[in-house]
N, C-alpha and C positions, 0 to 999 in steps of 0.2 A: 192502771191495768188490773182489773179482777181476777184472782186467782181461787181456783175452786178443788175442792178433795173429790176425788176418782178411786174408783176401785176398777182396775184392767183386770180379764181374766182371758189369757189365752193359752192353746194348745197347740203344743207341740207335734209333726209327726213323731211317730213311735219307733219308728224304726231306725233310731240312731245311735252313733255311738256315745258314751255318756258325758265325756267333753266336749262335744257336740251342743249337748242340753244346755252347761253353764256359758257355753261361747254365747248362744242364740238370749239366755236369759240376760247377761251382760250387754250385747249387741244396745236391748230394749232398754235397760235402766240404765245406760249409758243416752242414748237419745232421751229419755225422760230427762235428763241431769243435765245435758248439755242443752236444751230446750227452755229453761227455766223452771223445772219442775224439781222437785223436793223428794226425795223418797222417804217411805213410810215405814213400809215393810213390804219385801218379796219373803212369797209365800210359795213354797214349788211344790206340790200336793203327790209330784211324779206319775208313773204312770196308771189311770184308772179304765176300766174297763167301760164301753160304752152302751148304752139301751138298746143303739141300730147302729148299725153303723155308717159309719161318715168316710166318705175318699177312700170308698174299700177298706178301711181300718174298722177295726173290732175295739180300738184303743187309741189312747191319747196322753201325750203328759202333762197336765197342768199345770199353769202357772198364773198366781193371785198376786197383783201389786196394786197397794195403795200409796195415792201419792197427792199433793197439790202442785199444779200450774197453772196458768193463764190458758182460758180457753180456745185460746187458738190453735196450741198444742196438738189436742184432740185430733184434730184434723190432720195436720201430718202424721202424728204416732198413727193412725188408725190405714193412714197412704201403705207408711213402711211396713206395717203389719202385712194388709192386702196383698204387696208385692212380694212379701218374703215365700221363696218357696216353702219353706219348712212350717210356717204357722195354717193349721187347716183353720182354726176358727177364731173370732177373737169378739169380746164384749166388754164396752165400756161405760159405765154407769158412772153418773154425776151425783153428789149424795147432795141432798136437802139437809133442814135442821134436825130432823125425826132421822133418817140415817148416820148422822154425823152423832148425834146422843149416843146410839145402838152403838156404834164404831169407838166411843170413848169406854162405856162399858166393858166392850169386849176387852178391852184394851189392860182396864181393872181387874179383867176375871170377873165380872161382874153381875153378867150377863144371866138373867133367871132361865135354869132350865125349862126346854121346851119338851124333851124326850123323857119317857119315862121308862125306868128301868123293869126290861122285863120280867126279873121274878118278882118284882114289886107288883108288877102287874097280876102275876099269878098268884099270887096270894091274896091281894085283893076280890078274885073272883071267887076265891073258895068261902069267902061267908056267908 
């Protein structure tokens, strides 16, 4: 059985109470666990403000888990999400060799800045 590293990101509605949030995130890395999947790290970003909005929400709480299972997983975890009332969205990505490098990196602190600091920036323009 082939087991693969995953990065899930799903959102929470917003409008809950905040043992609410650890119940639902629980819920999920309990189904990853008992599924034969491995946890990595949950990552709960909380609540961010959205571009448009989604299910009448302005917002969402996020939550980032990376994990490895057998891909058959996928499929259920992705069922239970679907049907959970409270999750409006969810994305699950499969990493390759080139993602899984980036993911060890990150992992080191390692990770070459992408973003440049703005008064770095402005002071570069003044010469």
């Amino acid at each position: 059985m082939s087991r693969n590293y995953y990065e899930l990101t799903y959102i929470i509605n917003p409008v809950l109470e905040d043992d609410k949030y650890e119940q639902i995130v629980g819920k999920f890395t309990d189904f990853i666990r008992n599924n034969d999947g491995e946890i990595d790290e949950v990552d709960e970003w909380g609540i961010r403000k959205f571009e448009y909005e989604m299910d009448r929400k302005s917002s969402g709480y996020y939550v980032n888990v990376y994990f490895t299972a057998p891909g058959e997983l996928i499929e259920k975890l992705e069922r239970a999400l679907r049907i959970d009332d409270y999750i409006m969205r969810y994305l699950t990505l499969k990493y390759d060799a080139k993602m899984l490098r980036h993911r060890e990196l990150q992992r080191k602190n390692a990770v070459p800045t992408v973003f440049v600091d703005e008064e770095e920036e402005g002071e570069e323009d003044e010469d």
